[in-house]
C-alpha positions in Angstrom: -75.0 77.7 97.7 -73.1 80.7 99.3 -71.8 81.6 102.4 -74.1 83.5 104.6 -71.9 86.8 105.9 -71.6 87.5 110.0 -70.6 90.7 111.2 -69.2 90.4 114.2 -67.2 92.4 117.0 -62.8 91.9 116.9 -63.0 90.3 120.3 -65.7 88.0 119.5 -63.9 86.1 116.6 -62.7 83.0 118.0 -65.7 82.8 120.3 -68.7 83.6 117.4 -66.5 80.9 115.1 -66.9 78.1 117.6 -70.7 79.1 118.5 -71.1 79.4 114.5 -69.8 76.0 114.0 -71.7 74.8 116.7 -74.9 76.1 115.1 -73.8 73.7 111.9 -71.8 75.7 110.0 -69.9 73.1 107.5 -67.3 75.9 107.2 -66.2 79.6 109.0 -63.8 82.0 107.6 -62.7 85.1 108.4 -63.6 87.0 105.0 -59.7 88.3 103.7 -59.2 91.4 102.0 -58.5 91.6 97.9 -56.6 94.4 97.4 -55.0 94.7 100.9 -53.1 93.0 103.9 -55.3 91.1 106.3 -58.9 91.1 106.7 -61.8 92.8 105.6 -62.3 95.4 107.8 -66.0 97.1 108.1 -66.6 100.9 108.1 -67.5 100.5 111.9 -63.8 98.9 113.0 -65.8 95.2 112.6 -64.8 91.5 111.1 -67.1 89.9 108.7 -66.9 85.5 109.2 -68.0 83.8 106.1 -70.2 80.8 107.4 -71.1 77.9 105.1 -74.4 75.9 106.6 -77.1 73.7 104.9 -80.5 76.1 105.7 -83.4 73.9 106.7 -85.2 76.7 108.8 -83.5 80.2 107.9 -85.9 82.0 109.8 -84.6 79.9 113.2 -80.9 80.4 111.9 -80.9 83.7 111.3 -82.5 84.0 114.9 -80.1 81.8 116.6 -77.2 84.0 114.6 -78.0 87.2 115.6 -78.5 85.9 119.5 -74.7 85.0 119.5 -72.5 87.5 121.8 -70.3 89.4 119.7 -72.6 89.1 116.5 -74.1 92.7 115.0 -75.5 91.2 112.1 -76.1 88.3 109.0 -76.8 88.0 105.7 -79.9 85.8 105.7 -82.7 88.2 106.1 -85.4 85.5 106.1 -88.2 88.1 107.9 -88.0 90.5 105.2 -90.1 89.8 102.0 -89.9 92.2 99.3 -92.5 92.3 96.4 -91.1 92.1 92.9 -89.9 95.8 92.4 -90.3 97.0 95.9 -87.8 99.1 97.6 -86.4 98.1 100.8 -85.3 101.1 103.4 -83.7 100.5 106.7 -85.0 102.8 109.1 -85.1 103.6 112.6 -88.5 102.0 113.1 -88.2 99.2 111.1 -88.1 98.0 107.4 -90.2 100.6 104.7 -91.3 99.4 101.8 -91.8 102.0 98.2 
């Protein structure tokens, strides 16, 4: 139903959008900015791609995502699976739950 965000390296673009595509992605675009010129720019100097598939297996797509050179992370999080009401943290050793 949505597009599932890639973060990816500048240099990468061209490359992640043809390994994306090849991975089934019905559409890739580079996410554009709303209230500015050009693209979206992350607070780490990154692109976001916007990548329209048809899921079958999202724990094998978000695996085969985040294995693509230039990609630092995606918006699937299959692995994760928070409780009604839990807390999620991101930490250094892993996912904490509260």
């Amino acid at each position: 139903k949505f597009a599932v965000p890639v973060e990816i390296l500048p240099f990468a673009l061209a490359s992640v959008e043809k390994r994306l595509a090849d991975l089934g992605a019905e559409e890739v675009a580079l996410r554009m900015a709303k209230q500015k010129d050009g693209p979206v720019i992350t607070d780490n100097g990154n692109l976001v791609l916007d990548a329209r598939f048809a899921i079958d297996d999202a724990q094998g797509l978000e695996d085969a995502i985040t294995t693509l050179p230039g990609v630092l992370e995606n918006g699937i999080f299959a692995r994760v699976r928070p409780a009604e009401g839990d807390c999620l943290i991101g930490a250094e050793d892993g996912v904490r739950r509260m």
